[in-house]
N, CA, C and O atoms as a GROMACS GRO file, in nm:
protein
  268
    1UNK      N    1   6.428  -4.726  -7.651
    1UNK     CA    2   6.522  -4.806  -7.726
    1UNK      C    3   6.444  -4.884  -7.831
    1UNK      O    4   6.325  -4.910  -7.812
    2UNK      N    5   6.496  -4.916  -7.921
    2UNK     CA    6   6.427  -4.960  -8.066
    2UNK      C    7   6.448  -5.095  -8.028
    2UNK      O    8   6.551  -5.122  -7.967
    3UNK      N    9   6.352  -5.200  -8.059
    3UNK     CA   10   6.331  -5.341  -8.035
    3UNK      C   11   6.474  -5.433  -8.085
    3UNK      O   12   6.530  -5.536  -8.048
    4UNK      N   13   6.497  -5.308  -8.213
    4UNK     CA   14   6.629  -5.432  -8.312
    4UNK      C   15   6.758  -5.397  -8.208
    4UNK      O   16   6.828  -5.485  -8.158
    5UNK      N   17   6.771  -5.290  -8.192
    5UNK     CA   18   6.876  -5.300  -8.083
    5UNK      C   19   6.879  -5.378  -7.989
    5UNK      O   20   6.968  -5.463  -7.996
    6UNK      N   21   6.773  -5.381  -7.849
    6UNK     CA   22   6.766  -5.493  -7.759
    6UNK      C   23   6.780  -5.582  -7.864
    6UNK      O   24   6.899  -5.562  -7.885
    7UNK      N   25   6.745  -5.671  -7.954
    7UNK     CA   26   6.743  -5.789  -7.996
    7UNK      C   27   6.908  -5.822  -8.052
    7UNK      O   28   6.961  -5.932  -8.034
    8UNK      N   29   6.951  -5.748  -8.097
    8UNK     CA   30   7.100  -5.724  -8.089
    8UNK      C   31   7.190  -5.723  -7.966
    8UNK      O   32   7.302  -5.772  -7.972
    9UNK      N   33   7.127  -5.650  -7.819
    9UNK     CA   34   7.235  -5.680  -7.727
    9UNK      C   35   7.172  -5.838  -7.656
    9UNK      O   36   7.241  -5.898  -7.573
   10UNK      N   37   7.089  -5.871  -7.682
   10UNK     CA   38   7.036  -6.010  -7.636
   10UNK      C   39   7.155  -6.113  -7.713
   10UNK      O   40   7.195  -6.212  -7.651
   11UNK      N   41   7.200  -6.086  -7.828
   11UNK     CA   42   7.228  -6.178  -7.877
   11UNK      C   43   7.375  -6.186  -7.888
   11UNK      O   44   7.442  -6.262  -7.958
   12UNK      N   45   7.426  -6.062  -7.777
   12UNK     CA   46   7.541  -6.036  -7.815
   12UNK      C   47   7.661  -6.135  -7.679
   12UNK      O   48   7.599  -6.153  -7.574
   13UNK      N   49   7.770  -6.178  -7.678
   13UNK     CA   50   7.812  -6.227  -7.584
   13UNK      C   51   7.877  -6.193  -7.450
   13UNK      O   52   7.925  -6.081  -7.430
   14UNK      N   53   7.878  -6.275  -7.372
   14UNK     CA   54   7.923  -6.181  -7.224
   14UNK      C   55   8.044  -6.100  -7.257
   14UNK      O   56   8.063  -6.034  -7.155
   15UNK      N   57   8.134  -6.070  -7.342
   15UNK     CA   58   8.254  -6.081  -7.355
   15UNK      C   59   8.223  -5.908  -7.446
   15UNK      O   60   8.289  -5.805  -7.429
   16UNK      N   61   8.120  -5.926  -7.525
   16UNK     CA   62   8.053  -5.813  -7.563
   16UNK      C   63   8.006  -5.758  -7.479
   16UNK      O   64   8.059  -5.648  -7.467
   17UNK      N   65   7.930  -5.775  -7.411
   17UNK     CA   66   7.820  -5.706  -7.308
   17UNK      C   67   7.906  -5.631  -7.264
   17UNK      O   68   7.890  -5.511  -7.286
   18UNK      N   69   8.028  -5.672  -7.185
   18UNK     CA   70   8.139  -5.622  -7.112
   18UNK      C   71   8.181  -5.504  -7.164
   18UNK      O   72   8.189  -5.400  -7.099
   19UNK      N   73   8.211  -5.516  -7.289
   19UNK     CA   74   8.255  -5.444  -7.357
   19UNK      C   75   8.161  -5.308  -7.380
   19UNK      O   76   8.186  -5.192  -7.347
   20UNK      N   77   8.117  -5.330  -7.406
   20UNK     CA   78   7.943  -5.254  -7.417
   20UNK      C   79   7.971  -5.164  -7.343
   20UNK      O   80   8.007  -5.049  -7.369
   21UNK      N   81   7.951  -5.231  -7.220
   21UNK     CA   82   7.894  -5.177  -7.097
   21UNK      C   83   8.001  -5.062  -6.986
   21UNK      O   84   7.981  -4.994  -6.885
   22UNK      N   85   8.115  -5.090  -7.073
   22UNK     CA   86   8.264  -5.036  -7.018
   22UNK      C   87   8.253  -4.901  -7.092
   22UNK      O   88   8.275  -4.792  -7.040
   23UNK      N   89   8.210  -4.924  -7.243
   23UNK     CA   90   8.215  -4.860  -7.320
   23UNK      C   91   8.085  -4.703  -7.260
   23UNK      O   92   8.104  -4.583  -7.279
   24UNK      N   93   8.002  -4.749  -7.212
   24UNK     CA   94   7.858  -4.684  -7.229
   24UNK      C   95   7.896  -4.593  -7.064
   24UNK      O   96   7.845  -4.484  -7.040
   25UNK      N   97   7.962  -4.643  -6.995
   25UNK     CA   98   8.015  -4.651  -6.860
   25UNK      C   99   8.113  -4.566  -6.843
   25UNK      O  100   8.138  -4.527  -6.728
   26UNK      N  101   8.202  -4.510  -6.975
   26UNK     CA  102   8.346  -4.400  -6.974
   26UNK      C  103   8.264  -4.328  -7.011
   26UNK      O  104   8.238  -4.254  -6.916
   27UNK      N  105   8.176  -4.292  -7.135
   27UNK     CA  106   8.078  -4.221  -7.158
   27UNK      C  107   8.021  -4.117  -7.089
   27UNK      O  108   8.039  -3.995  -7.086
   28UNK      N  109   7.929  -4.212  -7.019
   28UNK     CA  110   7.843  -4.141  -6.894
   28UNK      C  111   7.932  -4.068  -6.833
   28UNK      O  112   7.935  -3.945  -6.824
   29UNK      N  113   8.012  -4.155  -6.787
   29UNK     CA  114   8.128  -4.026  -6.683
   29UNK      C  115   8.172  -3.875  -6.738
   29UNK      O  116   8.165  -3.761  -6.691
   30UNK      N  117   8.220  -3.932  -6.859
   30UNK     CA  118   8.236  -3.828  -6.972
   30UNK      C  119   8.131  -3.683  -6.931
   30UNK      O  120   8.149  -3.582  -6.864
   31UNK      N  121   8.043  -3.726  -6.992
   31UNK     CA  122   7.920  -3.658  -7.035
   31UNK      C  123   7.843  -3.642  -6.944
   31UNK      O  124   7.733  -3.607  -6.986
   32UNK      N  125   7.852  -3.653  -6.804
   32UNK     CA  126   7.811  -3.612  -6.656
   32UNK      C  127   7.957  -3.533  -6.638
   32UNK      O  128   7.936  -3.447  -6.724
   33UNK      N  129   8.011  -3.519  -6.618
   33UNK     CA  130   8.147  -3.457  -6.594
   33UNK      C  131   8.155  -3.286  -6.695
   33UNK      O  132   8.198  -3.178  -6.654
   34UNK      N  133   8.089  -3.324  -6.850
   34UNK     CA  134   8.126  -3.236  -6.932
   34UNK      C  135   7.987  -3.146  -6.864
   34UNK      O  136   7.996  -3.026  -6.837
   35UNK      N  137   7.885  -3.212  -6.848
   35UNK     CA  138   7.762  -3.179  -6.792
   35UNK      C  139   7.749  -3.052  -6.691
   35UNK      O  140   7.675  -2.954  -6.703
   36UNK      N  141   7.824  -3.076  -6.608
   36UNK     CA  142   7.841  -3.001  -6.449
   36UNK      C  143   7.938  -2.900  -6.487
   36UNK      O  144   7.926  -2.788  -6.438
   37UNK      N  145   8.051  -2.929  -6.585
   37UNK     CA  146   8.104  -2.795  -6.644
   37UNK      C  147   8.058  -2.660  -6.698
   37UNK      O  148   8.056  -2.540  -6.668
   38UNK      N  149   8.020  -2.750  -6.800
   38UNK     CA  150   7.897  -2.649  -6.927
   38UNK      C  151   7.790  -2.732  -6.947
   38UNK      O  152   7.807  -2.852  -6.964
   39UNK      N  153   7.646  -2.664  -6.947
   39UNK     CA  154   7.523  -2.792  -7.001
   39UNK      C  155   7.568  -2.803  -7.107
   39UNK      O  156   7.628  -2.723  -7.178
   40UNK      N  157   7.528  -2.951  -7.125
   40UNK     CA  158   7.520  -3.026  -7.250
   40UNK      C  159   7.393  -3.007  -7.345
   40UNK      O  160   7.283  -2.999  -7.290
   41UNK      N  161   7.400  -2.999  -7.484
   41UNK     CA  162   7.312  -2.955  -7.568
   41UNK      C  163   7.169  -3.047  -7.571
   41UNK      O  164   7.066  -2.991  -7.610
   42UNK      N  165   7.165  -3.172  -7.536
   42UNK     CA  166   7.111  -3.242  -7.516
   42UNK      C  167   7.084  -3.367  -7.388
   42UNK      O  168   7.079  -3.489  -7.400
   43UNK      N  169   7.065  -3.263  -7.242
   43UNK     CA  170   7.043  -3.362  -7.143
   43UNK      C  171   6.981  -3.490  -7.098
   43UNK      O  172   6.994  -3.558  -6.996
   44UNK      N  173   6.910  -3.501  -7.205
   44UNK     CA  174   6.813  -3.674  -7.220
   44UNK      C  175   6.911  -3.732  -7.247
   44UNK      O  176   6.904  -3.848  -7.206
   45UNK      N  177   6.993  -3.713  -7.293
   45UNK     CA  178   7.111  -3.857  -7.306
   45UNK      C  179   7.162  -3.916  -7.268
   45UNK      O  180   7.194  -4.024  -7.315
   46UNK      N  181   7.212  -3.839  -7.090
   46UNK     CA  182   7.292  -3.858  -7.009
   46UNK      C  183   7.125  -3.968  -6.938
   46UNK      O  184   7.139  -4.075  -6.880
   47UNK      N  185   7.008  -3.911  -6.961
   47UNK     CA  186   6.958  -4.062  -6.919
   47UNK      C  187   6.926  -4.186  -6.961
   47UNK      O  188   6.909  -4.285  -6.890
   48UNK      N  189   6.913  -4.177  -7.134
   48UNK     CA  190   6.920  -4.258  -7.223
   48UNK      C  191   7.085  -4.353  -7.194
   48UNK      O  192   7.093  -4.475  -7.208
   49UNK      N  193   7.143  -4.309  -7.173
   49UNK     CA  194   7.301  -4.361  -7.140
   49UNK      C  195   7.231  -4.466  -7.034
   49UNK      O  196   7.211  -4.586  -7.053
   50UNK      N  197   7.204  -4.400  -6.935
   50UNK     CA  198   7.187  -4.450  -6.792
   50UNK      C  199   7.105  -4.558  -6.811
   50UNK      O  200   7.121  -4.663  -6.750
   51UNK      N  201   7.006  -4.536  -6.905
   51UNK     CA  202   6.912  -4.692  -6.928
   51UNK      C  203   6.973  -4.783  -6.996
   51UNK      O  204   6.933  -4.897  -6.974
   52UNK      N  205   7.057  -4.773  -7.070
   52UNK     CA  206   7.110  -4.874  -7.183
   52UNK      C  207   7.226  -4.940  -7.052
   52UNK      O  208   7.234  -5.062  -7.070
   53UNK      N  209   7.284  -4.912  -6.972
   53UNK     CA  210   7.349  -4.889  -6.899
   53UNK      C  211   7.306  -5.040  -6.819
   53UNK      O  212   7.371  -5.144  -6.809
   54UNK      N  213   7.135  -4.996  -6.754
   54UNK     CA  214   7.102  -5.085  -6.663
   54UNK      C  215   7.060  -5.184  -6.775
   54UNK      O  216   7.062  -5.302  -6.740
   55UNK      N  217   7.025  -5.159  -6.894
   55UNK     CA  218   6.948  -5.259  -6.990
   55UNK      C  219   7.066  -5.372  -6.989
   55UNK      O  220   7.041  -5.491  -6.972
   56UNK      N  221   7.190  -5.322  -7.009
   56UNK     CA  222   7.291  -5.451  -7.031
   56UNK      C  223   7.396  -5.515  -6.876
   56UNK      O  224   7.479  -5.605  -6.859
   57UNK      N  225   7.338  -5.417  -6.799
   57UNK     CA  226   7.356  -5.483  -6.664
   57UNK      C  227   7.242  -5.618  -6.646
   57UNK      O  228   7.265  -5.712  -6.569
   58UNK      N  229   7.167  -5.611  -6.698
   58UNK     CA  230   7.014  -5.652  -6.650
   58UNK      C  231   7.103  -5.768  -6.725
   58UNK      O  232   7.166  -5.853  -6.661
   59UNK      N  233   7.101  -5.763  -6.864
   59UNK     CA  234   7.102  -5.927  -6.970
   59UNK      C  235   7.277  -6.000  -6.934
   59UNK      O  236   7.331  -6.092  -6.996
   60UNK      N  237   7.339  -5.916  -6.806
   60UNK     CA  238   7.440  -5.963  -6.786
   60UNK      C  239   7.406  -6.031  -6.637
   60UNK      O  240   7.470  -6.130  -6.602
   61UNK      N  241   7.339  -5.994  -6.582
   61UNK     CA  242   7.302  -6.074  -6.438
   61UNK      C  243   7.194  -6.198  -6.540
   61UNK      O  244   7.188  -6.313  -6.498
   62UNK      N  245   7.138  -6.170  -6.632
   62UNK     CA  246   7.014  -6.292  -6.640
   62UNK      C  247   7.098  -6.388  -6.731
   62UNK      O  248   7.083  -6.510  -6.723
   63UNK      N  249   7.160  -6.348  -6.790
   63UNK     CA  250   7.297  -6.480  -6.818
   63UNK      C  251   7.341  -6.558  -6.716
   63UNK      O  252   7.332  -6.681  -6.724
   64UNK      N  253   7.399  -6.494  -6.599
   64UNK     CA  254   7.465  -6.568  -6.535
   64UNK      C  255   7.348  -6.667  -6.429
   64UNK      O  256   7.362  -6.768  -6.360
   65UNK      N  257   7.248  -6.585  -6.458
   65UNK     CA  258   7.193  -6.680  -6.326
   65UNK      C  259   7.104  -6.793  -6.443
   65UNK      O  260   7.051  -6.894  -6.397
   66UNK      N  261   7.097  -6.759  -6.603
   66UNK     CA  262   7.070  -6.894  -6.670
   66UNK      C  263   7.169  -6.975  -6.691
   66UNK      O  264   7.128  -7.072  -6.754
   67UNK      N  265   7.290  -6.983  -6.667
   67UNK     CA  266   7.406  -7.092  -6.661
   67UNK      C  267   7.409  -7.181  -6.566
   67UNK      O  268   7.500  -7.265  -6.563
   0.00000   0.00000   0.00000
């Protein structure tokens, strides 16, 4: 992941994150689902997904426990 991005979901709000993370979350399902049908042209994604995934799980637990 490129630094300006993290520095972008750092700065983004819980309300975003959520959003984000719902978003990145239908996705995956998506694209694990389309996966097991037919391979997908590009299988690194489905783990690239999966990290961005825990990346904004991560800045959503370290919010709450800095409040």
């Amino acid at each position: 992941m490129k630094s300006k991005d993290w520095n972008e979901m750092k700065n983004m709000t819980d309300i975003e994150l959520g959003a984000k993370l719902n978003e990145l979350q239908n996705k995956l399902f998506k694209l694990k689902f389309r996966h097991l049908t037919t391979p997908v042209k590009n299988p690194l994604e489905i783990r690239g997904i999966r990290r961005n995934v825990a990346r904004i799980k991560t800045l959503i637990a370290q919010k709450k426990e800095s409040k």
